[in-house]
GUMI-698514 format. One record per residue (C-alpha): residue number from 1; x, y, z. Coordinates in steps of 0.1 Angstrom, whole numbers, plus 5000, padded with zeros to 4 digits. Layout:
<sites>
(NUM, (X, Y, Z))
...
</sites>
This chain:
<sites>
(1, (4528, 1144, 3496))
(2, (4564, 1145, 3507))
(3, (4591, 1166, 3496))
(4, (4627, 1164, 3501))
(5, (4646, 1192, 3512))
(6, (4687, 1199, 3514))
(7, (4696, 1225, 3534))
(8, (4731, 1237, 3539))
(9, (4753, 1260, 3561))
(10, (4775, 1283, 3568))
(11, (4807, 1275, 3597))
(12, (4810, 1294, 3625))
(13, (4828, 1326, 3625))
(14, (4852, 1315, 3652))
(15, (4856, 1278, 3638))
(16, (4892, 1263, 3651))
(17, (4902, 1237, 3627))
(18, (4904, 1212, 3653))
(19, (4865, 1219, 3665))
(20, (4855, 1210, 3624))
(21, (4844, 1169, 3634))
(22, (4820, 1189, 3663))
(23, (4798, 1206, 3628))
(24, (4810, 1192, 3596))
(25, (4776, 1165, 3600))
(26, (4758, 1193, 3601))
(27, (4772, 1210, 3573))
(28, (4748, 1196, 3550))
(29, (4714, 1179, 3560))
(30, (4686, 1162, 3539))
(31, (4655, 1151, 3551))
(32, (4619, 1145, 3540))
(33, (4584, 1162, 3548))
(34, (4551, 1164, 3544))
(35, (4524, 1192, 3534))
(36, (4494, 1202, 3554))
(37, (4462, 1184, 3540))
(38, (4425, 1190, 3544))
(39, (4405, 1170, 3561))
(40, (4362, 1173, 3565))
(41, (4344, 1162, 3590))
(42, (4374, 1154, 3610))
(43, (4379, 1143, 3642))
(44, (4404, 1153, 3671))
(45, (4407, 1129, 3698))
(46, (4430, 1139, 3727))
(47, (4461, 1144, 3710))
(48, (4453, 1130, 3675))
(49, (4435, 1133, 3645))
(50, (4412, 1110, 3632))
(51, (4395, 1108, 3593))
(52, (4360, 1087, 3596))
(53, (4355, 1092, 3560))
(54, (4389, 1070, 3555))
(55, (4394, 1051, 3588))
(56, (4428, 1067, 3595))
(57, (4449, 1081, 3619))
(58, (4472, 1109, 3607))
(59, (4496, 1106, 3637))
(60, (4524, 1116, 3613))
(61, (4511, 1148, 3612))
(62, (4502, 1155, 3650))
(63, (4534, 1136, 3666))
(64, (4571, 1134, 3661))
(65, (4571, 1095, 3660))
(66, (4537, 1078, 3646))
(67, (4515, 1063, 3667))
(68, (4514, 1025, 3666))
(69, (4478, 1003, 3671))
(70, (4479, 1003, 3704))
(71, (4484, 1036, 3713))
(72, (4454, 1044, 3688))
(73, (4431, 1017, 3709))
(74, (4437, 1034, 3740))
(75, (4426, 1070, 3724))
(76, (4395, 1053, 3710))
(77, (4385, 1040, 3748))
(78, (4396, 1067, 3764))
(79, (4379, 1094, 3741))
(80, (4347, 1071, 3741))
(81, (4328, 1087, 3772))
(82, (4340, 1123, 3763))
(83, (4315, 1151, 3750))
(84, (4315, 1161, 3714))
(85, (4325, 1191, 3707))
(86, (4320, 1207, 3669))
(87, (4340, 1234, 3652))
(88, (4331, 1245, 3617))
(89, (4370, 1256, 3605))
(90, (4398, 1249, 3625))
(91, (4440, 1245, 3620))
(92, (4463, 1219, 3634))
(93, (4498, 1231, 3643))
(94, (4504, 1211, 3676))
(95, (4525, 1176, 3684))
(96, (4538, 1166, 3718))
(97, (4569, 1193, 3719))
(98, (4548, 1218, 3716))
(99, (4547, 1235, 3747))
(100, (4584, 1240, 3750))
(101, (4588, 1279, 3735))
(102, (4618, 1266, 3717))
(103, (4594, 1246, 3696))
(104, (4566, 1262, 3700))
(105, (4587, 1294, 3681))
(106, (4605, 1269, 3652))
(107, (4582, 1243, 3650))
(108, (4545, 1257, 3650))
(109, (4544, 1290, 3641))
(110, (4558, 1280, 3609))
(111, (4533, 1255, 3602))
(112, (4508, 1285, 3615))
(113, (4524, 1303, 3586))
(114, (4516, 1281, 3560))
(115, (4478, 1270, 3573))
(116, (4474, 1310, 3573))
(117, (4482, 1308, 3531))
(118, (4458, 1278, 3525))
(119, (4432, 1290, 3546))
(120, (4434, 1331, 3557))
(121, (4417, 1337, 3591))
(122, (4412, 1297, 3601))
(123, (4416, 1293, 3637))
(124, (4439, 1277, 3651))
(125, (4424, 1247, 3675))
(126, (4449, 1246, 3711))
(127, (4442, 1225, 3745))
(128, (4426, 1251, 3772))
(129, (4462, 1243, 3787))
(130, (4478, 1266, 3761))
(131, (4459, 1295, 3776))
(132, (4483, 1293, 3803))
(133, (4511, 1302, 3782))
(134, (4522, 1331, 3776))
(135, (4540, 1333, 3748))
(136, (4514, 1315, 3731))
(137, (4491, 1337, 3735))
(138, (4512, 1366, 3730))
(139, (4528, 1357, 3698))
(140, (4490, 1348, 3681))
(141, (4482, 1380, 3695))
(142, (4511, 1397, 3675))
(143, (4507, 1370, 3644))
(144, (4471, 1386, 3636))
(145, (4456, 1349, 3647))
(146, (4427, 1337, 3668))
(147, (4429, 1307, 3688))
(148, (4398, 1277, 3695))
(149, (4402, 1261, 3726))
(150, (4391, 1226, 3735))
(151, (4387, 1210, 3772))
(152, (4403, 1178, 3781))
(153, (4369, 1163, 3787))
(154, (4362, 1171, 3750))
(155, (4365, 1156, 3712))
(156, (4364, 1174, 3687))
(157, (4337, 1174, 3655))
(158, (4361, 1198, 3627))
(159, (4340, 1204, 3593))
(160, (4369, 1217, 3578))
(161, (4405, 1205, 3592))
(162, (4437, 1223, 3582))
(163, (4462, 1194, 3595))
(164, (4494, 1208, 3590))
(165, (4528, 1191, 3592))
(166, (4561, 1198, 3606))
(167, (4583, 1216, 3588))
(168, (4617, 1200, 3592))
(169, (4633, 1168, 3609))
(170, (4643, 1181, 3643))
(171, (4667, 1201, 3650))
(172, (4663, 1213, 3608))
(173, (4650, 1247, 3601))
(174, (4633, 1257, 3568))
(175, (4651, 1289, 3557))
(176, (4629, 1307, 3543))
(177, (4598, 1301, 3569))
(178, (4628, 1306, 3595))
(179, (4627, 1340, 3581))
(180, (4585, 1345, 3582))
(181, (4589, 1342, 3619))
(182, (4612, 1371, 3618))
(183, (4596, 1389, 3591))
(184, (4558, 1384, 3613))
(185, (4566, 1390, 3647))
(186, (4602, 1409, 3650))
(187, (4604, 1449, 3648))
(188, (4625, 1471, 3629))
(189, (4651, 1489, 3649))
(190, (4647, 1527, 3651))
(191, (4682, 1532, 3656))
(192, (4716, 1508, 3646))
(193, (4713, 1481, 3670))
(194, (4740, 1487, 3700))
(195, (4732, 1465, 3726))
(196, (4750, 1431, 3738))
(197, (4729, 1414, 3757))
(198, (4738, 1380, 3777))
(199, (4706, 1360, 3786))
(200, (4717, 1343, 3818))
(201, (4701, 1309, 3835))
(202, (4709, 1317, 3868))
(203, (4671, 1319, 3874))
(204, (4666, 1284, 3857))
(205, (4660, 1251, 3869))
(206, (4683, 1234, 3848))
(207, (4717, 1241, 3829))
(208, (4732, 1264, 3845))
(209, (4773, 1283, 3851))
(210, (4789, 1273, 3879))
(211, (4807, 1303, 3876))
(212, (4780, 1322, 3864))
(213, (4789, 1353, 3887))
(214, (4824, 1350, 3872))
(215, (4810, 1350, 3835))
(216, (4785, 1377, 3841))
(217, (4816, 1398, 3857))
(218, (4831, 1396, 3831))
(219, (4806, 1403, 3808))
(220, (4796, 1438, 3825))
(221, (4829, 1450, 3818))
(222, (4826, 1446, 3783))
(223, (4795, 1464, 3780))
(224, (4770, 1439, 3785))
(225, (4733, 1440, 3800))
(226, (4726, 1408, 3822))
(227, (4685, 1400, 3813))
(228, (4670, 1373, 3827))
(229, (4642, 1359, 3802))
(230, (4616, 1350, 3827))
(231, (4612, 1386, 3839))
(232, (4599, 1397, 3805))
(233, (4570, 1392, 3786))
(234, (4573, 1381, 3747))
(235, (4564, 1414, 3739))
(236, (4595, 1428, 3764))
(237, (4625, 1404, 3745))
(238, (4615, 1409, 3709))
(239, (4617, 1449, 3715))
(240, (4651, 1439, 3733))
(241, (4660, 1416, 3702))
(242, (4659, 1444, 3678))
(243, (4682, 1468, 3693))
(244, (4706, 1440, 3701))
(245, (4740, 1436, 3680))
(246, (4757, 1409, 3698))
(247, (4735, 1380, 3718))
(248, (4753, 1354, 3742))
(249, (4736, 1329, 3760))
(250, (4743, 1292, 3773))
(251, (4726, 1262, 3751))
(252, (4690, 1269, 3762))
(253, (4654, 1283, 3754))
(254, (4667, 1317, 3755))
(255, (4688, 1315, 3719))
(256, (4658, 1311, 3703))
(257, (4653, 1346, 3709))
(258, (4677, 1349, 3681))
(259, (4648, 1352, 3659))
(260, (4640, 1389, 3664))
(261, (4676, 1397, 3662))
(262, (4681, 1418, 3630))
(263, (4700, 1407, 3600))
(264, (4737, 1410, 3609))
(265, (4733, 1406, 3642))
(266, (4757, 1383, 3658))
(267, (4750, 1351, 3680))
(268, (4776, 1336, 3706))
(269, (4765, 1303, 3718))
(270, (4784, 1284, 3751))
(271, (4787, 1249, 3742))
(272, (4790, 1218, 3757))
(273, (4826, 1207, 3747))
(274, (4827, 1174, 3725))
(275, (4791, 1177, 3714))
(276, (4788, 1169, 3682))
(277, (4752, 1163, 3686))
(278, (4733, 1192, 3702))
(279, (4730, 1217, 3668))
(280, (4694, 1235, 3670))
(281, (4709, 1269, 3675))
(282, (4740, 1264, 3652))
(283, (4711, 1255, 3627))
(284, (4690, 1282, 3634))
(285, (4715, 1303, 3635))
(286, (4722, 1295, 3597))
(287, (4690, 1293, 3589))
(288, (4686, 1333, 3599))
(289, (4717, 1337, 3581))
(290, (4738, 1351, 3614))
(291, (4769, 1349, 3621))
(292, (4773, 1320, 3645))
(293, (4801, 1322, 3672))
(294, (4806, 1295, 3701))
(295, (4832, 1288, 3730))
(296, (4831, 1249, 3741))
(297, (4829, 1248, 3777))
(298, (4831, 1215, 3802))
(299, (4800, 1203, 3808))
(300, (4793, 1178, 3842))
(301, (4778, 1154, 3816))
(302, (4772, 1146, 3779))
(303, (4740, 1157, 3777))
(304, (4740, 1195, 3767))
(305, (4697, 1199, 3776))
(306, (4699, 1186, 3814))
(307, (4736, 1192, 3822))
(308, (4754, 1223, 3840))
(309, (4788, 1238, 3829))
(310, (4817, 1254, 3840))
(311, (4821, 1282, 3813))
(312, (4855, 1286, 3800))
(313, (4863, 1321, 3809))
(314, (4896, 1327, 3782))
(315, (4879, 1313, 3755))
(316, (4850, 1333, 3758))
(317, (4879, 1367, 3760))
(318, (4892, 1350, 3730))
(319, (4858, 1351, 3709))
(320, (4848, 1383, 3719))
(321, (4879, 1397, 3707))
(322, (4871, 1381, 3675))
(323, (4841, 1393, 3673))
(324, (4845, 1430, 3681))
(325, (4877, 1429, 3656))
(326, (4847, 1415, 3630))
(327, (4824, 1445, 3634))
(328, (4790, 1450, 3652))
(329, (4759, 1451, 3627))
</sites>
């Protein structure tokens, strides 16, 4: 069954007039999706999941683009000589972005939220990959769930399938199962949140300040604590998160840390300037229903996910004026 959903936001804080054509498409959104369905006697093969009972593939539910004949043919011979592995009860949350933490955070926890209401304590069925994960494993730990691992050399036999579906359209949040994620995993501040905190990529591979030393400089003097992600555990940024007023961070991984942030608090995003494109955390953002602020900053190319930047240092003055003039939560 699909359902269509309209989903609208709020504009930045900070907007300048001239920055509206970057966010005006994103203004309002509508897009279709589908509900989890369950399957018996199901099978999982590699990446898919396959119905005997009504020879068919559900790749709509286990991949961001379906699967085409071909690509099904090659699972069929290439699952053929593998072991058969059978699970009584088992949930499907996964497709083939779901190892990224960004997406493992907006995409499949909330369709672990909504397999958990059909079907209290099913497990959820992961690659043995996943185990090497951490945040994986930590935030099933925290979500109260228990996790069924399979080997690569193994199918699947699922008496009972929970095959849930994404959400939201990429990069669409639901609202309210936006919120679930918050409401499940993030922890209520003992104190009024006081910290600003600026997540830097100076550790990353990819997308990074060239003048990150300049930025974080600057940054210090104003009060802020320079964390670097990769140095703490799940556990470590969520506790961070709650006692955080104000979170700045370039377009990356790290913003979607936003999600333990508690209501009010605000979020400063560095942009790539002219993308009109690039809106997850604009959209999640709204979605949490906090205040969005952004400086647009020249990036080396178009692409905000690969390229690096050269952060504008005024502007980013300019917004955090605004944004101390606006309050802290």
């Amino acid at each position: 069954m699909r359902q269509e959903i309209t989903v609208k936001r709020t504009l930045p804080v900070n907007l300048a007039t001239e920055d509206l054509p970057l966010f005006e498409r994103s203004l309002q959104v509508t897009f279709e999706r589908q509900h989890p369905v369950h399957l018996k006697n199901a099978w999982v093969l590699q990446d898919a999941v396959f119905s005997p009972g009504e020879i068919k593939f559900y790749s709509s539910h286990t991949h961001i683009a379906d699967l085409g004949p071909l690509q099904f043919a090659k699972r069929a011979v290439y699952c053929a000589p593998k072991s058969w592995k059978k699970i009584p009860l088992g949930m499907w949350i996964l497709d083939e972005w779901s190892a990224n933490y960004f997406h493992w955070m907006t995409d499949c926890l909330p369709r672990l939220w909504e397999g958990m209401e059909r079907e209290p304590g099913c497990p959820v069925i992961l690659p043995d990959s996943f185990r090497s994960l951490p945040y994986v494993m930590q935030s099933l730990e925290l979500a109260g769930a228990r996790a069924v691992f399979f080997r690569a050399s193994q199918n699947l036999h699922v008496g009972k399938l929970i095959l849930t579906a994404r959400t939201a359209t990429f990069p669409n949040f639901l609202p309210d199962l936006a919120k679930k994620t918050r409401g499940k995993l993030s922890l209520k501040p003992q104190a009024k949140p006081w910290r600003k905190v600026y997540i830097s990529r100076k550790l990353a591979p990819k997308r990074k300040a060239h003048n990150e030393a300049d930025v974080e400089l600057l940054l210090q003097k104003k009060g802020f604590e320079i964390v670097y992600a990769e140095k703490l555990s799940l556990g470590q940024q969520i506790q961070l998160m709650s006692e955080t007023a104000l979170l700045v961070a370039l377009h990356g991984a790290a913003l979607t840390n936003m999600l333990f942030l508690p209501a009010g608090a605000k979020v400063l995003e560095f942009r790539n300037l002219g993308d009109s494109v690039t809106q997850c955390y604009f959209n999640l953002a709204s979605a949490l229903e906090l205040p969005y602020y952004y400086t647009l900053n020249q990036g080396d190319g178009k692409e905000s996910i690969i390229t690096d930047f050269t952060i504008d240092l005024a502007a980013l003055e300019r917004a955090l004026v605004q944004i101390e003039q606006d309050g802290l939560v």
